[in-house]
C-alpha positions as CSV (number, residue, x, y, z in Angstrom):
1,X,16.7,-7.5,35.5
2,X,13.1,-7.4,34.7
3,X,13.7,-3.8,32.8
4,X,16.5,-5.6,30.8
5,X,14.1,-8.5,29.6
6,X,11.3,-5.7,28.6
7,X,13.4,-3.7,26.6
8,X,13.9,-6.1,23.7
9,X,10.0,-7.0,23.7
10,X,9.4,-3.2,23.1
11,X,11.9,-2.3,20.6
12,X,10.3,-6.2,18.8
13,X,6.8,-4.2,19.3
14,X,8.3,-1.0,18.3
15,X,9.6,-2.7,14.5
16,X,6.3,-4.9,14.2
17,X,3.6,-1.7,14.3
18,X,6.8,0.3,12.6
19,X,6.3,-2.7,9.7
20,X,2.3,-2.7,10.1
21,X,2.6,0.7,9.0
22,X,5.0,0.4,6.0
23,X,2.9,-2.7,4.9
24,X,-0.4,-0.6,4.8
25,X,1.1,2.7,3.4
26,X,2.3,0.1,0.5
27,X,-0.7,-1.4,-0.2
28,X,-2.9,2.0,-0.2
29,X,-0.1,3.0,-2.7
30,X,-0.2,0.1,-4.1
31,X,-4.0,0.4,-4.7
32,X,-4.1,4.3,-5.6
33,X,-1.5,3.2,-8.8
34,X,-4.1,0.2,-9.9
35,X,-7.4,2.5,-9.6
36,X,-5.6,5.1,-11.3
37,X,-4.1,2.8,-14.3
38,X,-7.4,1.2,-14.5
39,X,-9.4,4.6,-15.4
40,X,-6.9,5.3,-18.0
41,X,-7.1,2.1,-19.5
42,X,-10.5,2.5,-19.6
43,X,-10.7,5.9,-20.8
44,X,-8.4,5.1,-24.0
45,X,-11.1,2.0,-24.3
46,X,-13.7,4.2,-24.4
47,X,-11.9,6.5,-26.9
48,X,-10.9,3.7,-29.3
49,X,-14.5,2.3,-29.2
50,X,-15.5,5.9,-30.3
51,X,-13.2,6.2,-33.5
52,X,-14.2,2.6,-34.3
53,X,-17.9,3.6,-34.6
């Protein structure tokens, strides 16, 4: 009995890190795709600013 009532608390572990890890993998993504938006919306800043002047 005691290996019956352990068996769901590790498979609830198992999904929570399982979800821990989707959660930072998205955010990281999430995170690359704004730093890399962010230095191309600066760059074509920095080229309009040129042409302007």
């Amino acid at each position: 009995m005691g290996s019956i009532c352990l068996e769901p608390r590790n498979r609830f572990t198992l999904i929570g890190a399982l979800m821990v890890v989707i959660g930072l993998m998205f955010l990281i993504y999430m995170g690359d795709a704004m730093i890399h938006s962010t230095k191309q919306y600066w760059n074509g800043v920095d080229s309009i600013e040129r042409v302007d002047h």
